[in-house]
C-alpha positions in Angstrom: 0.0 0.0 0.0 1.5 3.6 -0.8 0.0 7.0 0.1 1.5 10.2 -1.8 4.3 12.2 -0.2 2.7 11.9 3.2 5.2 8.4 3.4 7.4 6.5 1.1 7.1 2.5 1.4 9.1 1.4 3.8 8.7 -2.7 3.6 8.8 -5.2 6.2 11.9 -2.4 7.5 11.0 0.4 9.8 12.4 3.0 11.6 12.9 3.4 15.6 14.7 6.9 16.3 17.7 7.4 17.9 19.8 9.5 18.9 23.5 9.1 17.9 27.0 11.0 18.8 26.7 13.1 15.9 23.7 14.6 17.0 21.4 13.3 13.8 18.3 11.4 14.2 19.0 7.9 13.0 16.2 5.7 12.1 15.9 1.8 12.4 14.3 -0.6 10.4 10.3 -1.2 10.5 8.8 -4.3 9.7 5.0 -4.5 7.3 4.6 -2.2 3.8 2.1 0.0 2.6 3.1 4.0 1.4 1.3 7.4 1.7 1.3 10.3 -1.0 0.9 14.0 0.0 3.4 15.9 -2.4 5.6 17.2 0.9 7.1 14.1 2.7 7.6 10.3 2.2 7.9 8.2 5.1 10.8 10.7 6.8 11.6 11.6 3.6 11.0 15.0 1.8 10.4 15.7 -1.5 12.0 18.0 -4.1 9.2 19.4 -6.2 11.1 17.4 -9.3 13.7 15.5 -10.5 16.0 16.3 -13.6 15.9 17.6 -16.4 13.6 17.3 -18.9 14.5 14.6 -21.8 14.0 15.4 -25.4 11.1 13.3 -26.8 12.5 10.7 -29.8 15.8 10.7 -27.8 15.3 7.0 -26.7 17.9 5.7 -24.5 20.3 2.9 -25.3 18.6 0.8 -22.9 15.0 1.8 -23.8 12.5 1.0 -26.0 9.5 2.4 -27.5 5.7 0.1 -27.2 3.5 1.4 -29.4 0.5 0.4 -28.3 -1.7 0.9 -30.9 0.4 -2.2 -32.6 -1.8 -4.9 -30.5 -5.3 -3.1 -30.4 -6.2 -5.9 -33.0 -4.2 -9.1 -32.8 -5.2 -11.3 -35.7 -5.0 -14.6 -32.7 -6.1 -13.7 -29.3 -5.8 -16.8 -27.0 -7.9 -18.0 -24.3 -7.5 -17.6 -20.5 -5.6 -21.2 -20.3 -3.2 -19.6 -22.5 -2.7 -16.1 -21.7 -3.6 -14.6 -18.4 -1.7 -12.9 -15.2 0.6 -16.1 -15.1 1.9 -15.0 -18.6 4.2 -12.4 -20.4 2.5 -10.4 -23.0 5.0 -9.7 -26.2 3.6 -7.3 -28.4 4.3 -7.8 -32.1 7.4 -7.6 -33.5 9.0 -8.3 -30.4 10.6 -11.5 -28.8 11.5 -11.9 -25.1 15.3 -12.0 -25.6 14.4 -7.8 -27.2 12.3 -7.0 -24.3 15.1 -7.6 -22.1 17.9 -6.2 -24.3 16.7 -2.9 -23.8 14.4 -2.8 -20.3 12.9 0.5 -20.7 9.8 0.2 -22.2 8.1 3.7 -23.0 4.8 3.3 -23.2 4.0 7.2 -22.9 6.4 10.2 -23.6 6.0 10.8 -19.9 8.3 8.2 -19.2 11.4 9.9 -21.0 11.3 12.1 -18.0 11.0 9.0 -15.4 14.4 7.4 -16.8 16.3 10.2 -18.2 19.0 9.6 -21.1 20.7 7.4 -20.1 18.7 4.5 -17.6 21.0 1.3 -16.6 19.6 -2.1 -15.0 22.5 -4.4 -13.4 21.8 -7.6 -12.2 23.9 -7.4 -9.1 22.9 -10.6 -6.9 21.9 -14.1 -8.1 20.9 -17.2 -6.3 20.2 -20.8 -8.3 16.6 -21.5 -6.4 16.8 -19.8 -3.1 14.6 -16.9 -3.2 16.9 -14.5 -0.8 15.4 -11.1 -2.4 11.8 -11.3 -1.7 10.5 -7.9 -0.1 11.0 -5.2 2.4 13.0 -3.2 0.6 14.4 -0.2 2.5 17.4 2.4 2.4 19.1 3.2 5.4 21.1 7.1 3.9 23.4 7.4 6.8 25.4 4.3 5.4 23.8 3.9 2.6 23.2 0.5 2.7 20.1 -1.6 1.7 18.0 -3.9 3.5 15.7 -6.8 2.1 14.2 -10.5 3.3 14.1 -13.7 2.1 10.8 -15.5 0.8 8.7 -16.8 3.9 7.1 -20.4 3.3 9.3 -21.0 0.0 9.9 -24.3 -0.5 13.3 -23.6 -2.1 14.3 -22.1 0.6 12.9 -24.2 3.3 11.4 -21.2 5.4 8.4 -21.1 7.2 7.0 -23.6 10.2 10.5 -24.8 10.9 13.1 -22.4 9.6 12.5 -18.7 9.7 12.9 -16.4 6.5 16.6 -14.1 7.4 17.6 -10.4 7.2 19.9 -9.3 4.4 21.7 -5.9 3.4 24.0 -5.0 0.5 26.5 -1.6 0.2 25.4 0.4 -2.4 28.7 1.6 -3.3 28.9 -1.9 -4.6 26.3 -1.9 -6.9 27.4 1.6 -7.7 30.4 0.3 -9.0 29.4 -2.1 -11.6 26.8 -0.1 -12.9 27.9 0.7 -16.3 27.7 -3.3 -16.4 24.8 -5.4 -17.3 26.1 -8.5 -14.8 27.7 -7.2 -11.6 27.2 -10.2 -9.3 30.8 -10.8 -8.8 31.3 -7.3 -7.2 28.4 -6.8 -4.7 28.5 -9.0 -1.4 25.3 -10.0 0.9 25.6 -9.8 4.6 23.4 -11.6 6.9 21.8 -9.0 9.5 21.3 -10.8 12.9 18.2 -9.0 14.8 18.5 -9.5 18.3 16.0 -10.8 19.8 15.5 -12.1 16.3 12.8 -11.4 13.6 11.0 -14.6 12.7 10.0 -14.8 9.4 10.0 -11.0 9.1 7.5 -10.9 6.2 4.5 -12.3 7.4 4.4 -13.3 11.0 1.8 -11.6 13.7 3.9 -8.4 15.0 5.4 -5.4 13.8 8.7 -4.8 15.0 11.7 -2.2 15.0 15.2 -2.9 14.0 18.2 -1.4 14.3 19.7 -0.8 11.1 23.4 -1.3 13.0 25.0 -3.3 15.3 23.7 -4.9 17.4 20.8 -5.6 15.1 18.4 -4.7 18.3 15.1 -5.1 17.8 11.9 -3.6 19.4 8.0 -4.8 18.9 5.5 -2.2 18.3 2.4 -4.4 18.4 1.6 -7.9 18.1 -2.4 -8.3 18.5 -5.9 -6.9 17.6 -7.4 -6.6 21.2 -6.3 -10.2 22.4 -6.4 -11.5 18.5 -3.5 -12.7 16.8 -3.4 -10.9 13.3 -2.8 -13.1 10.4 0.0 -12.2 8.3 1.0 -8.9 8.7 2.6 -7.4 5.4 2.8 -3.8 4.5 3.1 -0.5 6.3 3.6 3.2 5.9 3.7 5.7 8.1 2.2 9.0 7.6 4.7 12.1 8.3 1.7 14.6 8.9 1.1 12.9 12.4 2.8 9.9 12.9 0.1 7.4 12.4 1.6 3.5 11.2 -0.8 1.9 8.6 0.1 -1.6 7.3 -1.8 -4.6 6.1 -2.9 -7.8 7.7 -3.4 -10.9 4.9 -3.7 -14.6 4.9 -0.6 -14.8 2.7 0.8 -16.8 5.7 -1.8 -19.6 5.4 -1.4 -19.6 2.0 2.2 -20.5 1.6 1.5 -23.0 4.8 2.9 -21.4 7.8 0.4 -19.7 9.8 -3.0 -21.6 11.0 -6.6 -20.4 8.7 -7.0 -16.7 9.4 -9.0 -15.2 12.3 -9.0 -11.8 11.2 -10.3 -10.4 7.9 -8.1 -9.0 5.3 -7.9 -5.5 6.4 -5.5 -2.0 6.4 -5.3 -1.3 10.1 -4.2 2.2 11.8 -1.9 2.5 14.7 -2.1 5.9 16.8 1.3 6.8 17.2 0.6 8.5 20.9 -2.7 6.7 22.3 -1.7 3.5 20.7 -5.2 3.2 19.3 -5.3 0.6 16.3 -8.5 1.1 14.2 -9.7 -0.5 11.0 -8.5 2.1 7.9 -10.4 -0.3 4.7 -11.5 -3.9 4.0 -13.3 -5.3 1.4 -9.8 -6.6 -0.1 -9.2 -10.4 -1.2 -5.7 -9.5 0.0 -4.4 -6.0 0.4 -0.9 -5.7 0.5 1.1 -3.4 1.1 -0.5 11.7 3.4 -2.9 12.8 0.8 -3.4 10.1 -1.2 -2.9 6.0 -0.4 -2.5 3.4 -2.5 -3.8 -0.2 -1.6 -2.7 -3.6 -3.9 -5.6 -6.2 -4.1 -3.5 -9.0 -4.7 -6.7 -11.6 -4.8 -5.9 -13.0 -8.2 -2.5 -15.1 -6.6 -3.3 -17.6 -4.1 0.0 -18.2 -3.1 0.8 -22.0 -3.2 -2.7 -22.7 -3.8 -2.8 -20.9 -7.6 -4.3 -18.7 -9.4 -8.3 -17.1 -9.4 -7.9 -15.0 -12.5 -11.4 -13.5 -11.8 -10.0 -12.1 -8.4 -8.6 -8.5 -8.2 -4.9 -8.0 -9.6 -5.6 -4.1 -9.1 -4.8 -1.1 -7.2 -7.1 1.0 -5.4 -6.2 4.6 -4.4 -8.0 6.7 -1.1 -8.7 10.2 0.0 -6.5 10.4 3.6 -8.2 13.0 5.6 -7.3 14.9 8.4 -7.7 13.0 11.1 -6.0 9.5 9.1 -9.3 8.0 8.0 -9.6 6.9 4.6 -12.4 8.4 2.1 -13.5 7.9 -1.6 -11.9 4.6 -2.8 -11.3 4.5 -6.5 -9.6 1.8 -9.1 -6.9 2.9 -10.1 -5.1 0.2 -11.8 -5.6 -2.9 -13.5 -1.8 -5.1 -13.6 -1.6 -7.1 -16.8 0.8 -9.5 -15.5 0.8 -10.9 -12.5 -0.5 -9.0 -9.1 0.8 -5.8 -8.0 2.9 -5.3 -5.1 5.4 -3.0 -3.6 4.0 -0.1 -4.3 6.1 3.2 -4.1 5.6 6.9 -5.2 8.4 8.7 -6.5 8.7 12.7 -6.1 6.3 13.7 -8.6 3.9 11.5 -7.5 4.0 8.6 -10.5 3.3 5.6 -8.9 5.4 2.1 -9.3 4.4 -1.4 -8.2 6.5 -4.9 -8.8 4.4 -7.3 -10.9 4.4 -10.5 -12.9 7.0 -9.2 -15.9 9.3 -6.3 -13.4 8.4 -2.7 -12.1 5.2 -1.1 -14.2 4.9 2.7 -13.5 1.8 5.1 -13.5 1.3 8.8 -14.0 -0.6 10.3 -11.2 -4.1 9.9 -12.9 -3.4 5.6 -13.4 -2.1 6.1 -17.0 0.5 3.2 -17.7 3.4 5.4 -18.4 6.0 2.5 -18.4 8.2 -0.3 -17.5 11.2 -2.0 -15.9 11.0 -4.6 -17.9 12.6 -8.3 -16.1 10.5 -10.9 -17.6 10.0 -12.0 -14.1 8.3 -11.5 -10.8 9.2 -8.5 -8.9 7.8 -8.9 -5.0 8.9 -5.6 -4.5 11.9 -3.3 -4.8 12.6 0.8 -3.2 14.5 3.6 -4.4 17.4 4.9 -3.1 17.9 8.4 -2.5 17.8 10.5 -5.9 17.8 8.3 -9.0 18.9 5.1 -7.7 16.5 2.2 -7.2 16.7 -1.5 -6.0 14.9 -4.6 -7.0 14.3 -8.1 -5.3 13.3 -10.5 -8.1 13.4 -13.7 -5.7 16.0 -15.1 -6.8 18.1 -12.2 -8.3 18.3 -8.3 -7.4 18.7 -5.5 -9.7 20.5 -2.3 -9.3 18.6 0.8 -11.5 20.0 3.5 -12.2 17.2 6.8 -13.3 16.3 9.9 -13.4 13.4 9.5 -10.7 13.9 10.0 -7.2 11.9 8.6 -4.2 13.0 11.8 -1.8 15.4 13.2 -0.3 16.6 12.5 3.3 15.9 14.2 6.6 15.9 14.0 10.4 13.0 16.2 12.1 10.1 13.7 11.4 
């Protein structure tokens, strides 16, 4: 879930305050994911009113592509569901999968010239052979700039879930940084295991929402682990909104989907914690499964059943809220339809186009839910975060991307 400027997505990582020797505020990691959009601030982030400069339009970038749409308005075969549907890629004519990786950009609007800039690189930086390390929570810690991410939880590749817990990873940027004039940098960018003490089981969708520091020694603090005496179900997303403090994330049954949690006893629902009373209300329901300040942004994620497959007549859309006042939630609107897969990790950059991971890589919105673009993987993106100005990170399961664009999520401050 993402709301405009009033938060940025801060996945299954949060933020704890505290105070360190060189008199900065230093925030620690927060565990859920959803995201708030005011135009002002992003989850202790501000925002610079734009990014760049402007691109010339026909300019296209060596690693970008033009989609002209009007090329598939009238296929002469259009298959059936059992053939093409969210578990698919759609290539659009005159294109093969090996060209819509070769050049990753894929401009579907002239809007999207000014989302990459002229010159947009993707490096795959990290790779694993099955175990999906590079799941979700996706979040930059500035002060050394350093990013932090989890493993798949319930993945039988990887083992996790009743009996084994999903782990903590982070990478150094100036790693990535390095090899990104490359397409394959995997030999330059190490992983390191974070150790959260007590520690974080299963950190992306387990019943509390905890606190983390983002150094040693990994300390960790719960915020809140029940719904008046009831266990949530899978907690997954949360935001937190700048203009007073409040914490919104999700509650799913993605946990008893992929087998590690017991049949819900809670409905799917965005809840709202009170950052002084403590209160936790209900924000919206209604959702299948909503996953992961202005403006907020909910994924319905219905459509993927986790282990159990696919219902394509289920929700694979995104929803977007008025946020009042007083942090209640008004006026609920579609405003997206994914065309592959489900959407999820959903993140607002600084001019307010929204981004979500989905079945094929990172699709992109203007603000009015206008498909501007792609990030185009030809795989399943769980979720992914930017990284200060024009920097961006991708788990892809199994592998992680490094992005380098014009688009910035905010910059970084300390009075929130």
């Amino acid at each position: 879930m993402v709301s405009e400027p009033a938060t940025s997505k801060r996945e299954n990582i949060h933020t704890t305050r505290k105070e360190t020797s060189k008199g900065y505020v230093m925030p620690s990691l927060l565990f859920g994911s959803v995201a708030l959009f005011a135009g002002v601030l992003v989850n202790g982030y501000v925002s610079p009113p734009e990014y760049g400069s402007k691109v010339l339009r026909g300019q296209v970038p060596s690693q970008a592509q033009i989609i002209d749409q009007k090329a598939f308005n009238v296929l002469p075969t259009v298959l059936p569901p059992s053939e093409s549907n969210a578990t698919t890629f759609f290539v659009p004519p005159g294109h093969d999968t090996r060209s819509l990786k070769a050049k990753p950009f894929h401009i579907y609007d002239d809007e999207f010239y000014d989302v990459i800039g002229s010159d947009p690189t993707l490096t795959l930086i990290a790779q694993t052979e099955s175990d999906p390390l590079f799941h979700e929570a996706v979040v930059w810690y500035p002060p050394t700039d350093e990013v932090f991410f989890v493993q798949n939880a319930g993945a039988p590749a990887a083992g996790t879930g009743l009996n084994k817990s999903s782990i903590i990873l982070k990478i150094a940027l100036s790693e990535a940084a390095s090899v990104s004039n490359q397409r394959n940098g995997t030999s330059a960018v190490k992983l390191h295991t974070v150790d959260s003490n007590p520690q974080v089981i299963n950190p992306n969708g387990l019943t509390s929402s905890a606190t983390v520091n983002p150094q040693e020694p990994y300390n960790t603090t719960v915020l809140l682990n029940n719904y008046f005496g009831r266990q949530f179900s899978s907690l997954n997303d949360i935001a937190i909104n700048p203009r007073n403090n409040d914490i919104y994330f999700t509650d799913t049954l993605y946990g008893y989907l992929q087998d590690f949690r017991p049949a819900p006893g809670l409905r799917n629902q965005v809840y709202r914690l009170n950052d002084e009373t403590g209160a936790v209300t209900v924000a919206a329901d209604g959702f299948t499964l909503p996953n992961d300040a202005k403006h907020a942004y909910v994924a319905d994620t219905g459509a993927n059943w986790g282990f159990w497959g696919w219902n394509q007549s289920y929700p694979s859309s995104i929803y977007r809220f008025d946020v009042q006042e007083d942090g209640t939630w008004e006026n609920r609107k579609v405003f997206a339809y994914v065309d592959s897969g489900v959407p999820d990790g959903v993140h607002c950059d600084s001019n307010g186009n929204l981004y979500a991971g989905c079945g094929d890589g990172i699709q992109v919105w203007n603000p009015s839910g206008k498909l501007i673009g792609k990030i185009y993987l030809g795989e399943v993106s769980a979720n992914f975060n930017f990284a200060g100005d024009g920097r961006m990170v991708i788990c892809a399961e199994t592998k992680l991307y490094y992005v380098t664009l014009a688009a910035s999520g905010a910059a970084y401050i300390t009075d929130v």
